[in-house]
N, CA, C and O atoms as a Tinker XYZ file with bonds, in Angstrom:
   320  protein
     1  N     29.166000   70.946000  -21.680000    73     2
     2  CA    28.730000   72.295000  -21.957000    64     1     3
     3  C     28.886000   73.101000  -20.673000    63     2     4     5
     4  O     28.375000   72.611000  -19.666000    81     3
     5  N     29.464000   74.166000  -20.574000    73     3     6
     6  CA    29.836000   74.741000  -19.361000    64     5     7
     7  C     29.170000   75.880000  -19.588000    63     6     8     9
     8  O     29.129000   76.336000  -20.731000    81     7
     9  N     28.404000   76.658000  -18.284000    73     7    10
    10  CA    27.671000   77.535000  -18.311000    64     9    11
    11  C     28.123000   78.900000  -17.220000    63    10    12    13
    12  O     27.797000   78.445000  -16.124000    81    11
    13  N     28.516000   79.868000  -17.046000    73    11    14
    14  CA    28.646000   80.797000  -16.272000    64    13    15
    15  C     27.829000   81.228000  -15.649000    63    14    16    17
    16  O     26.622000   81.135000  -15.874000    81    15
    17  N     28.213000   81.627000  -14.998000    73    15    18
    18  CA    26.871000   82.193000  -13.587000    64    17    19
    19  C     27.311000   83.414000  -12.822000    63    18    20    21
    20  O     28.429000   83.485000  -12.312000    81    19
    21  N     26.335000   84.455000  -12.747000    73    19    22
    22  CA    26.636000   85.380000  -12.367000    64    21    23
    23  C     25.398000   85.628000  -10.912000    63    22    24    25
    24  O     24.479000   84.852000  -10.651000    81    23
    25  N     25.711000   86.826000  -10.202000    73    23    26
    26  CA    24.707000   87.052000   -9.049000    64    25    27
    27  C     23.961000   86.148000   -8.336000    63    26    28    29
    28  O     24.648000   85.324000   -7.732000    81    27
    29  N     22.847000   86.045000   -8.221000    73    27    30
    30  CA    21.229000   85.360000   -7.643000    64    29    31
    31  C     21.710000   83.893000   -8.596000    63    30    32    33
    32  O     21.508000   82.798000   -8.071000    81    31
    33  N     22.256000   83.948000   -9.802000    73    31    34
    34  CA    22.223000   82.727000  -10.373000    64    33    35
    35  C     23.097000   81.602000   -9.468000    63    34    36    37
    36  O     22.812000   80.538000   -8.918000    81    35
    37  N     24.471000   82.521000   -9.632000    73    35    38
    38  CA    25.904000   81.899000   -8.767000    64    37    39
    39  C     24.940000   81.346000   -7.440000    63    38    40    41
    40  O     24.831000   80.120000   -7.393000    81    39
    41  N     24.315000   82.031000   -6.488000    73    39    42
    42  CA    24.123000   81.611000   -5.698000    64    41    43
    43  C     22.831000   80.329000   -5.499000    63    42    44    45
    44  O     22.992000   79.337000   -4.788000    81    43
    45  N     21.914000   80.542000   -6.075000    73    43    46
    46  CA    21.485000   79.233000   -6.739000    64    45    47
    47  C     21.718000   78.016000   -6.523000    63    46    48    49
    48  O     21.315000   77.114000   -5.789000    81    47
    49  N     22.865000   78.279000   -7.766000    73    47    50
    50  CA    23.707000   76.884000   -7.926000    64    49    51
    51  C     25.090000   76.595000   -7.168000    63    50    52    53
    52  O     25.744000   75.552000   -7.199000    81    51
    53  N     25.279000   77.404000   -6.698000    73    51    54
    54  CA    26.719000   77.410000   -5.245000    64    53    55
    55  C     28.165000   77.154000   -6.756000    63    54    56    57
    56  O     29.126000   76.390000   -6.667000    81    55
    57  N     27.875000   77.936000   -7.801000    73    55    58
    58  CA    28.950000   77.916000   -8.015000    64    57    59
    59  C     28.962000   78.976000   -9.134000    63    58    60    61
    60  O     27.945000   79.291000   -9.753000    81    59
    61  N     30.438000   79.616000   -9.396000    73    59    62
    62  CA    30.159000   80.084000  -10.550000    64    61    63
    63  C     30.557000   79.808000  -12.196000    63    62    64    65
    64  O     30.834000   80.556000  -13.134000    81    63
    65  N     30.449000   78.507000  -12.050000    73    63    66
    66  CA    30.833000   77.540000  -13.194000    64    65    67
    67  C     30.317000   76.301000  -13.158000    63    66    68    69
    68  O     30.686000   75.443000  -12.356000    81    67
    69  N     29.187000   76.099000  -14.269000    73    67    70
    70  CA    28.731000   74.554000  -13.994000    64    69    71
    71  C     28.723000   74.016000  -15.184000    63    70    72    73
    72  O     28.671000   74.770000  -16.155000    81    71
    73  N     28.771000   72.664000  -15.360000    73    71    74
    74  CA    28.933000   71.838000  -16.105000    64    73    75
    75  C     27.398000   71.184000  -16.238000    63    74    76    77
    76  O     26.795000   70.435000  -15.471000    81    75
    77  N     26.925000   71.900000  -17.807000    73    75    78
    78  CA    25.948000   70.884000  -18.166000    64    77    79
    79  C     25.815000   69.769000  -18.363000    63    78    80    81
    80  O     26.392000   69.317000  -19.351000    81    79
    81  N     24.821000   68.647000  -17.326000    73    79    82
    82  CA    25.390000   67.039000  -18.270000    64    81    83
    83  C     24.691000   66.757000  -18.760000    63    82    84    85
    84  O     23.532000   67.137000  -18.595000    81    83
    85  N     25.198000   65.699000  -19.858000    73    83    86
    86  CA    24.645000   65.156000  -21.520000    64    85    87
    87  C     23.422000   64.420000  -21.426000    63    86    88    89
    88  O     22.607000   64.110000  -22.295000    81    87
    89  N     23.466000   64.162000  -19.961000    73    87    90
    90  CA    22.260000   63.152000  -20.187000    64    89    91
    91  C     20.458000   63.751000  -19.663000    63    90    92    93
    92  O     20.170000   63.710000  -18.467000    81    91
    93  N     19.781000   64.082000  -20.338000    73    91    94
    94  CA    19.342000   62.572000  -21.886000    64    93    95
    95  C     20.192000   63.457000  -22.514000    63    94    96    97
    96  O     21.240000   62.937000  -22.895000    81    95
    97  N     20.097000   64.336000  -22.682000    73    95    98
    98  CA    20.788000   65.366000  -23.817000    64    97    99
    99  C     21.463000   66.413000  -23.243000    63    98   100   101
   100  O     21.345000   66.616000  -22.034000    81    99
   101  N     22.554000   67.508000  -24.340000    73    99   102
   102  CA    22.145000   68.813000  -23.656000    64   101   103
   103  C     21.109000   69.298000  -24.982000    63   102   104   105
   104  O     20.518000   68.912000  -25.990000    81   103
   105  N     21.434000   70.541000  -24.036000    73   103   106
   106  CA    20.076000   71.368000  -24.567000    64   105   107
   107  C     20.797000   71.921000  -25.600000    63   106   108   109
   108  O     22.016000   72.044000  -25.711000    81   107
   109  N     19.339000   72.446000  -26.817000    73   107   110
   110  CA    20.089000   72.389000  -28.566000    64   109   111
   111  C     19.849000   73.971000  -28.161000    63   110   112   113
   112  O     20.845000   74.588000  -28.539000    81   111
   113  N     18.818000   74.937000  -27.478000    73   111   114
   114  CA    18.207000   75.784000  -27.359000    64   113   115
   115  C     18.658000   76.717000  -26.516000    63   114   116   117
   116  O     19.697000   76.329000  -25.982000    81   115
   117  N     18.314000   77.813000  -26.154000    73   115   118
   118  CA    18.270000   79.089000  -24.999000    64   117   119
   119  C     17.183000   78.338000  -24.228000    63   118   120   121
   120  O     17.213000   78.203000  -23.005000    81   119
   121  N     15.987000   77.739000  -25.219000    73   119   122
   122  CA    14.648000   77.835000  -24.109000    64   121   123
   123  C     15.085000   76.439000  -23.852000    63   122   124   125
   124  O     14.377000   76.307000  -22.854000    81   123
   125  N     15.525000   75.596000  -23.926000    73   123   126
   126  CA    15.696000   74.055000  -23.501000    64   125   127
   127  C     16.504000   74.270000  -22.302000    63   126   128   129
   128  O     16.481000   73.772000  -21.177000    81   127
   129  N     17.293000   75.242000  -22.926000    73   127   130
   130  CA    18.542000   75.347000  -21.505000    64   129   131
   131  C     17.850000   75.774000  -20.294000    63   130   132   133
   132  O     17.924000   75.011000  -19.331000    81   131
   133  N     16.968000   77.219000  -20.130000    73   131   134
   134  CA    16.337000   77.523000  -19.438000    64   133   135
   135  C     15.732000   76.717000  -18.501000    63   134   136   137
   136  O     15.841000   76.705000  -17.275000    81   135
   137  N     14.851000   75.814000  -19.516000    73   135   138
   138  CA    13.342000   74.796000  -18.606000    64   137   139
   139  C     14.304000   73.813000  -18.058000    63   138   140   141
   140  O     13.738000   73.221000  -17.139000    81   139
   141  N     15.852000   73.263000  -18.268000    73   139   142
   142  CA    16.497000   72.419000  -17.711000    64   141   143
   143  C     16.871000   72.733000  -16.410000    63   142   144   145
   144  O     16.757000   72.099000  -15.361000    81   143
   145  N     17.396000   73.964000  -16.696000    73   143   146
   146  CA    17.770000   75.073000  -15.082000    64   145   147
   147  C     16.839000   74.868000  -14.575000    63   146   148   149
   148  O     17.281000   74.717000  -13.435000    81   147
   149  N     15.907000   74.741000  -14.501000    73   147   150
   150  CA    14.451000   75.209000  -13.814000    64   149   151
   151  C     14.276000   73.665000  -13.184000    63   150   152   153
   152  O     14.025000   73.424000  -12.003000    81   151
   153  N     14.437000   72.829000  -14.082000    73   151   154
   154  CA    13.972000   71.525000  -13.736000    64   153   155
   155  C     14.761000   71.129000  -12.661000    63   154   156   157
   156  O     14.349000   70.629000  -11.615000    81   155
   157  N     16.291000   71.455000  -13.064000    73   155   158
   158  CA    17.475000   70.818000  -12.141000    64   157   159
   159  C     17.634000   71.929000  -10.726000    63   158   160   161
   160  O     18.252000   71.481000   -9.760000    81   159
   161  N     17.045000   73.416000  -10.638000    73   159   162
   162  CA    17.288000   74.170000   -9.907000    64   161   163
   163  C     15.905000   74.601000  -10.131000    63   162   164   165
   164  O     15.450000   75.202000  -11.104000    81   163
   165  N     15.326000   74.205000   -9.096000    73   163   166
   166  CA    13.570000   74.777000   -8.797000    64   165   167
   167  C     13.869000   76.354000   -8.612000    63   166   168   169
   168  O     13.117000   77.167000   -9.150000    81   167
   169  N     14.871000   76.735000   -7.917000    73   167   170
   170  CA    14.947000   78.126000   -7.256000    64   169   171
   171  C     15.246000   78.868000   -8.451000    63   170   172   173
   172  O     15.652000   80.014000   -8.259000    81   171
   173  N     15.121000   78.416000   -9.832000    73   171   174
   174  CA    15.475000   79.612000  -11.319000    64   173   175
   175  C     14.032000   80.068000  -11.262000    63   174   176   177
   176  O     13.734000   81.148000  -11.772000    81   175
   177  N     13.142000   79.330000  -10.688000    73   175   178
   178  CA    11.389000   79.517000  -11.524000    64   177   179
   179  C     11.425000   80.753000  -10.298000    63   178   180   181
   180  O     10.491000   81.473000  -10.650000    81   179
   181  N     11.825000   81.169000   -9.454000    73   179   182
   182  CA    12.015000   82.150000   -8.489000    64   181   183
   183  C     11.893000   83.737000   -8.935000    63   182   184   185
   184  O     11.337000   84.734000   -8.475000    81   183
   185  N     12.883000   83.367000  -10.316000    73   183   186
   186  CA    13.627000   84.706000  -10.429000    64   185   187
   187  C     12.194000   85.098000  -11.623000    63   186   188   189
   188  O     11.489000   84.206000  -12.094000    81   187
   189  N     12.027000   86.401000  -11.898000    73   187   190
   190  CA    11.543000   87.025000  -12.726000    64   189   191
   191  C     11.569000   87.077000  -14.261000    63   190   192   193
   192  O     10.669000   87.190000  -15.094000    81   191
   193  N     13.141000   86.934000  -14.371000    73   191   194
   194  CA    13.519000   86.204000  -15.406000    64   193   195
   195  C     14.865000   86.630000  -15.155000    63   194   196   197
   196  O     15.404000   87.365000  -14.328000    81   195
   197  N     15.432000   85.567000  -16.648000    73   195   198
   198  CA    17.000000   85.568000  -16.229000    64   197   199
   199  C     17.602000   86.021000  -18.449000    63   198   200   201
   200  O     16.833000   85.915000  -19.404000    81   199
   201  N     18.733000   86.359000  -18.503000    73   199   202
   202  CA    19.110000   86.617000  -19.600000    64   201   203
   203  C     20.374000   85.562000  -19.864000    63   202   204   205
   204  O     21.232000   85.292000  -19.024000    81   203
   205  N     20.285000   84.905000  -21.516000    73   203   206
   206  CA    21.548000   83.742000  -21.377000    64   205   207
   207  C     22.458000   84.917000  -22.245000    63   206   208   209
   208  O     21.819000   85.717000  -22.929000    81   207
   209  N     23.532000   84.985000  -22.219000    73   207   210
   210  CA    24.267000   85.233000  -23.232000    64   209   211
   211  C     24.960000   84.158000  -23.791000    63   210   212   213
   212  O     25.107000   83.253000  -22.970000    81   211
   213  N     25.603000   83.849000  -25.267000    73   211   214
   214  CA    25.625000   82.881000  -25.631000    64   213   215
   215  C     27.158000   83.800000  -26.796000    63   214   216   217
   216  O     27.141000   84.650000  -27.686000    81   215
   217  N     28.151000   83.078000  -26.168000    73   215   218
   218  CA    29.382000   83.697000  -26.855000    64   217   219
   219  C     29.654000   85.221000  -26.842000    63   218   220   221
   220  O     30.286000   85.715000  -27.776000    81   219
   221  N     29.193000   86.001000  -25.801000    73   219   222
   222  CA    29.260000   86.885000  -25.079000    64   221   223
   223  C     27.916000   87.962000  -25.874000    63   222   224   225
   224  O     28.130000   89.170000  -25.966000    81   223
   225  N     27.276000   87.672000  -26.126000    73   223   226
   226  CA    25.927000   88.463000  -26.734000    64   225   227
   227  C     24.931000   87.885000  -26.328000    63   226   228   229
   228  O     24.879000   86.656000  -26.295000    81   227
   229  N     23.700000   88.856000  -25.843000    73   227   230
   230  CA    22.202000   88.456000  -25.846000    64   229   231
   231  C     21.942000   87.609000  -26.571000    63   230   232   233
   232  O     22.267000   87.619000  -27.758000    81   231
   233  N     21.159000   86.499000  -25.887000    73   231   234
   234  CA    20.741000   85.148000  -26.939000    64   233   235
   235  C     19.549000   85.131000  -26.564000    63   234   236   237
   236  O     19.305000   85.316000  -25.372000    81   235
   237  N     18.541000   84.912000  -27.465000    73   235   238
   238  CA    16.957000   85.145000  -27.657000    64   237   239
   239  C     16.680000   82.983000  -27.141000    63   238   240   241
   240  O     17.624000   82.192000  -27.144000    81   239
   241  N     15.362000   82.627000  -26.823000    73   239   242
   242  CA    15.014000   81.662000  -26.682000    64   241   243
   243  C     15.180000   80.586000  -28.056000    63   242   244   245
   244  O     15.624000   79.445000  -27.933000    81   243
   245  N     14.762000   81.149000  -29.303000    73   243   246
   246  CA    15.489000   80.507000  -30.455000    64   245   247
   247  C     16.309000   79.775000  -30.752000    63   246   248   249
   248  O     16.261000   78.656000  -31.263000    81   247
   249  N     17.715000   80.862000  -30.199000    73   247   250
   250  CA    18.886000   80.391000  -30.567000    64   249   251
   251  C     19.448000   79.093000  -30.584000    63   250   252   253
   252  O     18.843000   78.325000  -29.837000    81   251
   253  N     20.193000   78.703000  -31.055000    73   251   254
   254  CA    20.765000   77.042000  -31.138000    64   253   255
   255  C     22.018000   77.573000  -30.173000    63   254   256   257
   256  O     22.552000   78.662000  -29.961000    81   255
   257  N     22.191000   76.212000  -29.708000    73   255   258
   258  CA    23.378000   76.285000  -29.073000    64   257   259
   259  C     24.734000   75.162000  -29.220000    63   258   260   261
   260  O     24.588000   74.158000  -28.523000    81   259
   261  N     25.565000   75.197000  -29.748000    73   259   262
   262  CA    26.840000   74.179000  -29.641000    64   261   263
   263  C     27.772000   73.844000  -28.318000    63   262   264   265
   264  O     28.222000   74.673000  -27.527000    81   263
   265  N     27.970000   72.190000  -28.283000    73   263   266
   266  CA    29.100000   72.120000  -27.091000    64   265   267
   267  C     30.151000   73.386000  -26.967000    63   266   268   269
   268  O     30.424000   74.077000  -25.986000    81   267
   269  N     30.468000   73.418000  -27.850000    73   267   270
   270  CA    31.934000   75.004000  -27.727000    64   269   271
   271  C     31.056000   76.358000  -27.349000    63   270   272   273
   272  O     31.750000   77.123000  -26.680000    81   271
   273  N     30.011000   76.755000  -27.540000    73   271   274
   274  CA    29.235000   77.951000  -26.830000    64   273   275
   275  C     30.232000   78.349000  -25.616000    63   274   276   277
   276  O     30.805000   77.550000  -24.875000    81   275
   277  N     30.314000   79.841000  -25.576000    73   275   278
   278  CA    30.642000   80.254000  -23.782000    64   277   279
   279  C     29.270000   80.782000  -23.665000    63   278   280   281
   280  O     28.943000   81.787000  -24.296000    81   279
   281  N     28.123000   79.910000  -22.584000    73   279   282
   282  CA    26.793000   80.323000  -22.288000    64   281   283
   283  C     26.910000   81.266000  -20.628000    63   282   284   285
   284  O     27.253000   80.748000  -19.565000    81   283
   285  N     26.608000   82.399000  -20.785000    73   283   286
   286  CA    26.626000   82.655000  -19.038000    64   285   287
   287  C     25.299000   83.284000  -19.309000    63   286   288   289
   288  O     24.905000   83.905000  -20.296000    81   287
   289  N     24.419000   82.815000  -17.638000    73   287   290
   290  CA    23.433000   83.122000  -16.876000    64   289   291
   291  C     23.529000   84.524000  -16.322000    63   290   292   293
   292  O     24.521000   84.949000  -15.730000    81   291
   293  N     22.003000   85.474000  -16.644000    73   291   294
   294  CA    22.700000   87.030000  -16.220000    64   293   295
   295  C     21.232000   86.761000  -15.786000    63   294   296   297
   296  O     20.259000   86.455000  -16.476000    81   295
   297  N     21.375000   87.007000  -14.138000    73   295   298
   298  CA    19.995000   87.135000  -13.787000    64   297   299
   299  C     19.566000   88.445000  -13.413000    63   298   300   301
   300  O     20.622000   88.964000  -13.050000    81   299
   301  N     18.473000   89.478000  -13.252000    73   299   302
   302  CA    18.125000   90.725000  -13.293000    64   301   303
   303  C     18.988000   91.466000  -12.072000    63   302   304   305
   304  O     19.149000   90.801000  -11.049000    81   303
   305  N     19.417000   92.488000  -12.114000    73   303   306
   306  CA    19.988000   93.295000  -11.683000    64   305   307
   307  C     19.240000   94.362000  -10.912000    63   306   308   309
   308  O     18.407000   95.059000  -11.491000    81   307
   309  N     19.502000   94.510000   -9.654000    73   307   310
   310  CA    18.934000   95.909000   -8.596000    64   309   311
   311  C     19.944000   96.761000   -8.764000    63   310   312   313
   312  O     20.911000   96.304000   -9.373000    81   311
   313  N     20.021000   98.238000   -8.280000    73   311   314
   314  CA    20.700000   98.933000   -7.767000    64   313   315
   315  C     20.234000   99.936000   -6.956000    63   314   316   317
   316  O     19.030000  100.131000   -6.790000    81   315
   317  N     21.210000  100.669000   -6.372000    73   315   318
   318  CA    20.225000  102.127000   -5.678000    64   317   319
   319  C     21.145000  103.287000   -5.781000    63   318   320
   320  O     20.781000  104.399000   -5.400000    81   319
């Protein structure tokens, strides 16, 4: 399951493409995926919150997710 990464996320995880691995599972969820980030990258519980998109649309915590998903990480945005 490959996940995109954008901003504060990319940097995070030092990349902007990561590979979810299977084990125990992947995640069926938005919110599974989330608490996994969190678990595997302490520095997600950091952010304020973060938005998944899931096949290029807003994906709610609900959502199911399939190996073929394109999931990218959109973490909150500043500007001035």
């Amino acid at each position: 399951m490959k996940v995109l990464l954008f901003g504060i996320a990319k940097d995070i995880i030092g990349t902007s493409i990561f590979e979810m691995p299977s084990q125990p599972k992947y995640p069926t969820t938005v919110k599974e995926l989330k608490v996994i980030l969190v678990q595997m990258f302490p520095d997600f519980a950091k952010l304020s919150s973060f938005a998944v998109a899931v096949n290029s649309e807003y994906a709610h915590d609900d959502e199911a997710l399939q190996l073929n998903d394109e999931i990218a990480i959109i973490p909150p945005v500043s500007g001035g």
